[in-house]
DOTIMAR-982112 format. One line per 5 residues: their letters; for each residue x, y, z of N, C-alpha, C. Coordinates in nm, 3 decimals, always signed. Layout:
N
A> X/Y/Z/X/Y/Z/X/Y/Z  ...
***
This chain:
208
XXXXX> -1.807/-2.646/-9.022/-1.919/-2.615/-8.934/-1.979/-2.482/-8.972  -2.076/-2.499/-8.973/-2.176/-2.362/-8.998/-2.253/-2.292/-8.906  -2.248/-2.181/-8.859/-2.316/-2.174/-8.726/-2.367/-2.027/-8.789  -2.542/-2.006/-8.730/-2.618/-1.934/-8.780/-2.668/-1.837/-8.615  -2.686/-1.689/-8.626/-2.727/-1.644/-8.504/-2.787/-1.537/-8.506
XXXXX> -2.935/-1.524/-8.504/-3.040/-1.416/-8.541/-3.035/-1.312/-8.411  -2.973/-1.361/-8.259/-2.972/-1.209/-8.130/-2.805/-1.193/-8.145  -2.833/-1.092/-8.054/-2.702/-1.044/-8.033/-2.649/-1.145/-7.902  -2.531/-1.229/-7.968/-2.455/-1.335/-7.892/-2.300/-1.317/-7.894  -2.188/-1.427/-7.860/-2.115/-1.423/-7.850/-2.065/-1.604/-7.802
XXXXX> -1.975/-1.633/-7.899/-1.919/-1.741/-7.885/-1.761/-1.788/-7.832  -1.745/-1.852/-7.798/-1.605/-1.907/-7.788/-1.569/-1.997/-7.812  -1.503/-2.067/-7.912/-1.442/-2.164/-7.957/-1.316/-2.256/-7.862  -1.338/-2.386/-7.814/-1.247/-2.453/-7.743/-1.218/-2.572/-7.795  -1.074/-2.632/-7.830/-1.027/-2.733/-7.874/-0.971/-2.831/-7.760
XXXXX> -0.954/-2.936/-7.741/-0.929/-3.014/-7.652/-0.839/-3.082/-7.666  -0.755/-3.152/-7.621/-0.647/-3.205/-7.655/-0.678/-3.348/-7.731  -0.535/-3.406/-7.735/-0.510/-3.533/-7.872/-0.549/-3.654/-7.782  -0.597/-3.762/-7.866/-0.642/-3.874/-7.824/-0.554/-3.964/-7.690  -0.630/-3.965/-7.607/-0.589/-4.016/-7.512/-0.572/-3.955/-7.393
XXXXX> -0.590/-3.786/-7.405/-0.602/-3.671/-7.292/-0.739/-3.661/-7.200  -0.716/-3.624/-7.119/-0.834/-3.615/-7.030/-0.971/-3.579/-7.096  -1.125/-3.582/-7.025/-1.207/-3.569/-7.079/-1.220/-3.402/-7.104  -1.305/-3.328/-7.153/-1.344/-3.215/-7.205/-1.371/-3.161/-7.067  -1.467/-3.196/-7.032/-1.475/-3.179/-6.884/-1.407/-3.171/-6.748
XXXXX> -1.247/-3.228/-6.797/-1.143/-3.225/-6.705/-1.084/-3.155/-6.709  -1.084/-3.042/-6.832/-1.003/-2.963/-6.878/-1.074/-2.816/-6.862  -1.232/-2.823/-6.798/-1.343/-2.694/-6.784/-1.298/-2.620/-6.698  -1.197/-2.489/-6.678/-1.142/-2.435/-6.601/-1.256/-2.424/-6.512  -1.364/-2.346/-6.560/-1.521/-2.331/-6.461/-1.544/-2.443/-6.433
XXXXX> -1.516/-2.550/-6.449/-1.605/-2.665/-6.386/-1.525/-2.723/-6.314  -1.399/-2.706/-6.323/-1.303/-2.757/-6.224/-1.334/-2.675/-6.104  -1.289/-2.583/-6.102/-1.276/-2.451/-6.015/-1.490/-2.453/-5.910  -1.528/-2.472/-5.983/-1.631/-2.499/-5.922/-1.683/-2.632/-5.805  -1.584/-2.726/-5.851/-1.530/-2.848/-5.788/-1.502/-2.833/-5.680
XXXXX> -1.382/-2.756/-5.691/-1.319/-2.746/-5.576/-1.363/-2.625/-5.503  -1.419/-2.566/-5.566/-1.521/-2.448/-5.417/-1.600/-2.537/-5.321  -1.701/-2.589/-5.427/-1.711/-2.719/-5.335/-1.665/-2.869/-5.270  -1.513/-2.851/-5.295/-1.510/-2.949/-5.144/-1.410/-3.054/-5.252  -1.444/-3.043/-5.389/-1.420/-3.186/-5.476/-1.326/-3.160/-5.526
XXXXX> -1.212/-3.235/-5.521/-1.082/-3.251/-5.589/-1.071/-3.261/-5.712  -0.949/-3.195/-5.693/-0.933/-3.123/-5.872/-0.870/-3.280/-5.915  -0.908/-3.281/-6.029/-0.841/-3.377/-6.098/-0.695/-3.393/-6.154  -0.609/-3.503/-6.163/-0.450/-3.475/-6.176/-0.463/-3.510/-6.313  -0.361/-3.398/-6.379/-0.390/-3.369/-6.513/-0.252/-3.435/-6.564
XXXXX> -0.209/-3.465/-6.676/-0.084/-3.577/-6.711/-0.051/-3.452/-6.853  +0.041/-3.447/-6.876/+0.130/-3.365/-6.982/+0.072/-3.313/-7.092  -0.019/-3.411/-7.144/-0.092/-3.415/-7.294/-0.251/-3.355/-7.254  -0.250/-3.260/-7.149/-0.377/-3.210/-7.119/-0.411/-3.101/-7.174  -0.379/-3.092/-7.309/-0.405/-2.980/-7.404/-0.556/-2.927/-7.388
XXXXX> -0.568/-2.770/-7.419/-0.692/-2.702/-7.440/-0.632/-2.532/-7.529  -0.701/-2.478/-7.562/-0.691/-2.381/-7.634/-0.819/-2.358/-7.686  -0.824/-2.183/-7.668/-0.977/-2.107/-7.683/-0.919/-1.998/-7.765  -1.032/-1.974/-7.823/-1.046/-1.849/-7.891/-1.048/-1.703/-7.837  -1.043/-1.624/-7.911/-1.159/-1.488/-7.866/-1.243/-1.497/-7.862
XXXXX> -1.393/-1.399/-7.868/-1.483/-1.421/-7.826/-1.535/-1.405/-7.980  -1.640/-1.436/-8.017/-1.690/-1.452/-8.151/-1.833/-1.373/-8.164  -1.838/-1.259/-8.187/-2.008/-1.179/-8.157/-2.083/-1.154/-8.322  -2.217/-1.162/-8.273/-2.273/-1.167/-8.318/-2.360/-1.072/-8.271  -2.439/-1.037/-8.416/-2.554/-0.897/-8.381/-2.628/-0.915/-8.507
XXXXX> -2.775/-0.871/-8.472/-2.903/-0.886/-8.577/-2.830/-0.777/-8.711  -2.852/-0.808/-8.839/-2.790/-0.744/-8.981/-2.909/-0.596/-8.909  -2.847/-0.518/-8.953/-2.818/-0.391/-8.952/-2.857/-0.300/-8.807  -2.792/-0.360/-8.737/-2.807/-0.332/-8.538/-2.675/-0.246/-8.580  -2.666/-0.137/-8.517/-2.532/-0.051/-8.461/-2.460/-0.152/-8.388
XXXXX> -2.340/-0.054/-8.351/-2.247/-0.083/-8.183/-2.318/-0.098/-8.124  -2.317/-0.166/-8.014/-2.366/-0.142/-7.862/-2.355/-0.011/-7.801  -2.430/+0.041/-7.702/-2.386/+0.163/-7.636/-2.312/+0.171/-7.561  -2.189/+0.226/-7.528/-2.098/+0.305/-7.433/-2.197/+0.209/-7.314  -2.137/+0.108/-7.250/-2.234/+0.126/-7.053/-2.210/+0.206/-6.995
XXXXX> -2.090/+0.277/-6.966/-2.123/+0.383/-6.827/-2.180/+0.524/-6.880  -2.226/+0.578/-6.790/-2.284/+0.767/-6.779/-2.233/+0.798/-6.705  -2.108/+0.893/-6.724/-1.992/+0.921/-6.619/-2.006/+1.093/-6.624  -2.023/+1.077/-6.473/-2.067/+1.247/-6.403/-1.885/+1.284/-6.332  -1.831/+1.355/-6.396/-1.716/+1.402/-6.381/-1.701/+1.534/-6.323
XXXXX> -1.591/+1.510/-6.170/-1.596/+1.649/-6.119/-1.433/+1.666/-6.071  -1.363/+1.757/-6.132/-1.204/+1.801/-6.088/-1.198/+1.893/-6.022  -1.080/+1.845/-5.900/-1.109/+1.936/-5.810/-0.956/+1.955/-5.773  -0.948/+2.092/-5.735/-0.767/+2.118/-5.683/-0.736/+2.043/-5.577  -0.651/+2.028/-5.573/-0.561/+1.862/-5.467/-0.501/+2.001/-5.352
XXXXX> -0.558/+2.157/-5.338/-0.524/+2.188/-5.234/-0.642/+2.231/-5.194  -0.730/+2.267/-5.188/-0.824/+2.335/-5.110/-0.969/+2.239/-5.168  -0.968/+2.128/-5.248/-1.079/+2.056/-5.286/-1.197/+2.094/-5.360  -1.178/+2.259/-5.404/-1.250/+2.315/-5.489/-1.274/+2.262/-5.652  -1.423/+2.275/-5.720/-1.433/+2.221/-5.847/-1.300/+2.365/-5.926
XXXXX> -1.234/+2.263/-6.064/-1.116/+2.346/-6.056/-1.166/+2.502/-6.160  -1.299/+2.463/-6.204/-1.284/+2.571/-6.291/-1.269/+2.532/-6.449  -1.232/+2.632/-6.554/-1.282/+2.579/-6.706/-1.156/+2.491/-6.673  -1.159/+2.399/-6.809/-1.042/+2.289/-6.857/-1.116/+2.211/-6.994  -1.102/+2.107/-7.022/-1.128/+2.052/-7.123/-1.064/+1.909/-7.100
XXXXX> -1.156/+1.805/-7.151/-1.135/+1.626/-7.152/-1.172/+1.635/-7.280  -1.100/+1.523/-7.322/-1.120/+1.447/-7.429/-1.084/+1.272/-7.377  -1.163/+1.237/-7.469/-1.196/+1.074/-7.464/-1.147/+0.995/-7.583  -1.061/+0.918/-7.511/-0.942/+0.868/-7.632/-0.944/+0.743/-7.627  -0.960/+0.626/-7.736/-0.960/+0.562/-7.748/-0.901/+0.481/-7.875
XXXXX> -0.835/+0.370/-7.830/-0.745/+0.353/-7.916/-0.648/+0.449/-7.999  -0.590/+0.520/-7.928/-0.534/+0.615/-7.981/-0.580/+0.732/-8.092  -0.734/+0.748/-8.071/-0.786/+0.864/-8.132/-0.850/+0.927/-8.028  -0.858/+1.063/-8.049/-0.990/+1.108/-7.975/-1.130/+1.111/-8.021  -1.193/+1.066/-7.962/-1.384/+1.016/-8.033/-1.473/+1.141/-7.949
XXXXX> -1.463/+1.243/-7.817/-1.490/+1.313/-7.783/-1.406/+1.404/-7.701  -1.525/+1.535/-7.693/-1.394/+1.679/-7.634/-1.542/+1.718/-7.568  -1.468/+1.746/-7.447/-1.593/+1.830/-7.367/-1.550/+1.939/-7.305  -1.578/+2.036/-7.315/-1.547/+2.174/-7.180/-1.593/+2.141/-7.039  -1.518/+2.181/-6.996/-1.539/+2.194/-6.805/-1.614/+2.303/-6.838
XXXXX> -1.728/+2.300/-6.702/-1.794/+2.391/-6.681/-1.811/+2.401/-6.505  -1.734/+2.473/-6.426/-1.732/+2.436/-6.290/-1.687/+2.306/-6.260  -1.626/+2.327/-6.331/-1.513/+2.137/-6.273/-1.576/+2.022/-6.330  -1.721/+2.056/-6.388/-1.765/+1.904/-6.436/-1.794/+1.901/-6.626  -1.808/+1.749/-6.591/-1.869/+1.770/-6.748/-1.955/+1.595/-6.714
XXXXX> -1.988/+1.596/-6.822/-2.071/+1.453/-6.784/-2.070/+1.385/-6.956  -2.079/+1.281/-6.974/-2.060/+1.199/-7.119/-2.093/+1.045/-7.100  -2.097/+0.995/-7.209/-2.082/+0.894/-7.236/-1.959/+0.787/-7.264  -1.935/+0.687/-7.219/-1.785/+0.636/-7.263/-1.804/+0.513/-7.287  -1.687/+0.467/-7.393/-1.634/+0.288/-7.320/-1.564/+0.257/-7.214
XXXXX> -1.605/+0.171/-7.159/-1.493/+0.121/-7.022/-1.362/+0.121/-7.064  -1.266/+0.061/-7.194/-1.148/+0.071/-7.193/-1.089/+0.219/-7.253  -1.184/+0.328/-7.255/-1.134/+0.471/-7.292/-1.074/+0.506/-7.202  -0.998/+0.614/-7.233/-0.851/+0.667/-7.134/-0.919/+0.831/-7.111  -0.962/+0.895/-7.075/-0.965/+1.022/-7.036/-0.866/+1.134/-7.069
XXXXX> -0.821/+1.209/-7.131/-0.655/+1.328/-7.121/-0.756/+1.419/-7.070  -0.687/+1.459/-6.971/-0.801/+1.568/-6.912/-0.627/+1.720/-6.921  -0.727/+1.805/-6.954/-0.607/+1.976/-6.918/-0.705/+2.033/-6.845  -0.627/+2.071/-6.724/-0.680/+2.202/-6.663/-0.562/+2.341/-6.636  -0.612/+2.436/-6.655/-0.548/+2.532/-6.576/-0.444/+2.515/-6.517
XXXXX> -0.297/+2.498/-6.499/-0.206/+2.554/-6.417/-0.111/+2.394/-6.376  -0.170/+2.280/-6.497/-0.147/+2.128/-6.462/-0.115/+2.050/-6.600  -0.030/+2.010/-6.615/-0.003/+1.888/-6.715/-0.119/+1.781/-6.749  -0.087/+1.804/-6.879/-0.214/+1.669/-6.866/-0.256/+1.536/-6.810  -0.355/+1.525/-6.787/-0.385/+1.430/-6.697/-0.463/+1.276/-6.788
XXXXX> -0.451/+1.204/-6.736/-0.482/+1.101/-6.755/-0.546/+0.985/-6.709  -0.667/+0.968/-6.739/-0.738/+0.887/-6.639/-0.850/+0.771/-6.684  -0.834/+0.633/-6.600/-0.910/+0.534/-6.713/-0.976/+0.474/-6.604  -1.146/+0.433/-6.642/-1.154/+0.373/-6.538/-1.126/+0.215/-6.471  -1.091/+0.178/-6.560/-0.990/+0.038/-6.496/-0.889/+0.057/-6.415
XXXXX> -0.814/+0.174/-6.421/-0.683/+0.175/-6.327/-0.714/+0.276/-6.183  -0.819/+0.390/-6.221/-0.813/+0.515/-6.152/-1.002/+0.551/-6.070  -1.083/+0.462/-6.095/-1.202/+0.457/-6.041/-1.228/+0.396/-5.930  -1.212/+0.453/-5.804/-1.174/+0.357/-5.686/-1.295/+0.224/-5.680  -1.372/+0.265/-5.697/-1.505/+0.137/-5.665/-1.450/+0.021/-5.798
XXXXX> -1.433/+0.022/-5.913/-1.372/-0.041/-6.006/-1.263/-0.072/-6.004  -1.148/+0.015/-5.954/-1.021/-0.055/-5.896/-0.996/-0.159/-5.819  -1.081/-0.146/-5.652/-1.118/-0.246/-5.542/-1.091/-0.392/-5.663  -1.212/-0.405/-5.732/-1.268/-0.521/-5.798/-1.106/-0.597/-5.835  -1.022/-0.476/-5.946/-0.934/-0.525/-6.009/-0.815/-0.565/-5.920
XXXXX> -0.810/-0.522/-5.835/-0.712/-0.505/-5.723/-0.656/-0.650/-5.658  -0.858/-0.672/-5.630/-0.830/-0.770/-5.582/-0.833/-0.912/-5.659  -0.829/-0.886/-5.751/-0.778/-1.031/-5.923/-0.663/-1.004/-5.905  -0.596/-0.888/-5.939/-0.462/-0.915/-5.980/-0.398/-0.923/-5.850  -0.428/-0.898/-5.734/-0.304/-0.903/-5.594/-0.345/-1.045/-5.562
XXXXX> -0.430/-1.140/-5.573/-0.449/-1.303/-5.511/-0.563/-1.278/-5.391  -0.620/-1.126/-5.385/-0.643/-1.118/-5.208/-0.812/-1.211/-5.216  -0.861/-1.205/-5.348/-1.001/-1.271/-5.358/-0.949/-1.426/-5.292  -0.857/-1.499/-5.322/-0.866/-1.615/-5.211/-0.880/-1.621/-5.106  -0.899/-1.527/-5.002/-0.904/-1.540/-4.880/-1.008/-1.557/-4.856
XXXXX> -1.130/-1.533/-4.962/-1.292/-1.612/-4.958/-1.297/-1.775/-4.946  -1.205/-1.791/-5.024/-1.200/-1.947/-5.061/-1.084/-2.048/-4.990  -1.073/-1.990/-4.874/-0.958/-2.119/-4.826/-0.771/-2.070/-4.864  -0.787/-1.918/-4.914/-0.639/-1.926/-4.951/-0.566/-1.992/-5.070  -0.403/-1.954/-5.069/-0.368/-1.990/-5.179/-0.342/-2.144/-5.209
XXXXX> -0.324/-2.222/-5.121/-0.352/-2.379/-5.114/-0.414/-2.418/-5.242  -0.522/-2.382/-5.203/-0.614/-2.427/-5.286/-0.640/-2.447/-5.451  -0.608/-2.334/-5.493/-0.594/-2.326/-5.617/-0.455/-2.324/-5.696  -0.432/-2.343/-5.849/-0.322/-2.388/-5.869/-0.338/-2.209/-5.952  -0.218/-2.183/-6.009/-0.229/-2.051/-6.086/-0.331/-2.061/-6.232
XXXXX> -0.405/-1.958/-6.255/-0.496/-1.971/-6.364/-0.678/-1.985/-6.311  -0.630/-2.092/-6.184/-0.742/-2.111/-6.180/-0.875/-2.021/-6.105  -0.943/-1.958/-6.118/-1.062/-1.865/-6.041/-1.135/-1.922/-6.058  -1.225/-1.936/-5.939/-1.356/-1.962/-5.964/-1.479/-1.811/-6.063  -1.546/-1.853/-6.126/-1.624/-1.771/-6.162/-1.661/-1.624/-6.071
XXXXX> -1.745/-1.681/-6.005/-1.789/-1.544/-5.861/-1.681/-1.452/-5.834  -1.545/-1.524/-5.835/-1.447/-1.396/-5.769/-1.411/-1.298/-5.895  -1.460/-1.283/-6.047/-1.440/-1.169/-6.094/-1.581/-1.068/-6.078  -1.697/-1.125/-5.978/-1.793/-1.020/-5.935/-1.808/-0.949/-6.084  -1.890/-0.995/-6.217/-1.913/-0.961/-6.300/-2.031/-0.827/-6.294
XXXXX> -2.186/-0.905/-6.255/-2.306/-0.855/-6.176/-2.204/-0.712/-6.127  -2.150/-0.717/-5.986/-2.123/-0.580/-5.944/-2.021/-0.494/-6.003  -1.926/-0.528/-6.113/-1.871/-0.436/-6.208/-1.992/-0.381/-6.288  -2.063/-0.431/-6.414/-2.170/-0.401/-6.437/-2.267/-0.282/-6.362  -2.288/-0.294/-6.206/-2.353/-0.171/-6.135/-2.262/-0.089/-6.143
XXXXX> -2.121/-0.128/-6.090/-2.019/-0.001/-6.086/-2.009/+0.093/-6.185  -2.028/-0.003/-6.293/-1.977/+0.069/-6.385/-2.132/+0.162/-6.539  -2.281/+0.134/-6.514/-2.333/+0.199/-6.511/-2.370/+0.292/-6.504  -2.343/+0.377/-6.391/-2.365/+0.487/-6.344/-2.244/+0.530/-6.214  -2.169/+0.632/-6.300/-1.991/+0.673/-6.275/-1.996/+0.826/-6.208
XXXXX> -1.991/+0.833/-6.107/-2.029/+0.963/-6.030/-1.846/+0.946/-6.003  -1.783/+1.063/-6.043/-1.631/+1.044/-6.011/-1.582/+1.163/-5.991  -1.541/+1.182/-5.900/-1.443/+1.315/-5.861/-1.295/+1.244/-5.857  -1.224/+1.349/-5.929/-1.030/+1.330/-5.970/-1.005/+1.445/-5.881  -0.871/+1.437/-5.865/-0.821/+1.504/-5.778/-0.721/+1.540/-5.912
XXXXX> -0.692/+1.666/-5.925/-0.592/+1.737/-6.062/-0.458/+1.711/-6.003  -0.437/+1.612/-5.962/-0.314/+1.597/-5.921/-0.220/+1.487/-6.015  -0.099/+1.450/-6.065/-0.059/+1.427/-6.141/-0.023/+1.253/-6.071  -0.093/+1.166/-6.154/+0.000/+1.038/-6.094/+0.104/+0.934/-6.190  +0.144/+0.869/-6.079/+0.301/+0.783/-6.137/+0.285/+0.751/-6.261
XXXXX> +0.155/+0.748/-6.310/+0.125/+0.720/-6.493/+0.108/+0.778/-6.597  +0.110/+0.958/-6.545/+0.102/+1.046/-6.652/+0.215/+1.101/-6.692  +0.310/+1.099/-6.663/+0.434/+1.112/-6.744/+0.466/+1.037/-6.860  +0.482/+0.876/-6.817/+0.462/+0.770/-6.872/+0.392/+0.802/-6.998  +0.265/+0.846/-7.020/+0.141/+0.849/-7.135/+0.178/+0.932/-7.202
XXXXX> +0.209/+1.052/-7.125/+0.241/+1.145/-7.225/+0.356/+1.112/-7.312  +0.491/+1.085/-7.262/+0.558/+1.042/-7.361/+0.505/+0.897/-7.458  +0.466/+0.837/-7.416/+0.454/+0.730/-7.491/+0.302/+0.780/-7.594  +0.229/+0.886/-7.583/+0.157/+0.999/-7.718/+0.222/+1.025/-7.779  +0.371/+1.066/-7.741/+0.435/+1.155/-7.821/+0.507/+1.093/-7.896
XXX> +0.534/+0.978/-7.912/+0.595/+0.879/-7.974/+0.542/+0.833/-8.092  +0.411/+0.893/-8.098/+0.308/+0.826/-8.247/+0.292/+1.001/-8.294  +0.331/+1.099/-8.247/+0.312/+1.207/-8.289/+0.421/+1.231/-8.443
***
């Protein structure tokens, strides 16, 4: 197969199971799951209900850059006793285990550009380094993740009854409002040390 793609796209490749397995369509996690939001019974699936997907497969016009960083993240640290901006320090923006930027504090802030899966090492003054990503540590972006990984998004849909494990409907990963969240990142940290920066640091120091 030859497949040709002049915008910037993205594919996914899905195989279906061996002759005699359910239809393609029985096997559409989204189209199942959409079924049964509305009302329609999931279909009973028999042993040989094979499927398997790819990664995602992208595509971009010959000589387009990266994409840009989505968020513009306005960063402000503040002492975890009196709530004051903390004063000079320095972030760097680490990704995949390099650093790609270093910024000075200037009155507790700094402001940049990022990827969503970059990790933050933030030093300030008088504190171990800190560590901060916004998937785990951005409360408006956390909410989102919180509620995927704890089950609590079923309580839109009828509870855990309903669905078998795996299955989400589309809507409950709220794509659209990660996207706003994550746009425009107005974030105040508290320089306080959490259950995961110990953790990081040793596990840096391990490739050192």
């Amino acid at each position: 197969m030859t497949l040709e793609e002049r915008e910037r796209a993205w594919y996914v490749l899905k195989a279906h199971g061996r002759k005699g397995a359910p239809s393609p369509e029985a096997l559409d996690v989204m189209r199942v799951c959409d079924d049964m939001v509305a009302g329609r019974p999931a279909p009973a699936l028999s042993p040989e209900s094979d499927v398997a997907l790819t990664s995602p497969l992208c595509f971009r016009p010959e000589g387009a850059g990266d994409p840009r960083p989505l968020p513009r993240v306005r960063l402000t640290f503040v002492d975890p006793k009196g709530g004051t901006p903390v004063g000079e320090g320095r972030v760097e923006v680490r990704l995949l285990g390099e650093t790609t930027q270093a910024h000075e504090l200037t009155a507790g802030r700094a402001e940049m550009e990022m990827p969503v899966n970059a990790v933050l090492r933030v030093q300030v003054p008088g504190h171990d380094p800190l560590h901060r990503s916004l998937y785990l540590d951005y409360p408006p972006y956390r909410r989102l993740v919180e509620a995927l990984a704890s089950g609590s998004w079923l309580d839109a849909y009828g509870g855990r009854e309903r669905f078998r494990p795996g299955q989400v409907p589309w809507e409950a990963f709220h794509l659209a409002e990660a996207r706003e969240i994550l746009s425009e990142v107005d974030w105040t940290v508290v320089a306080r040390p959490n259950e995961r920066d110990a953790l990081r640091g040793r596990f840096e120091e391990s490739f050192e």
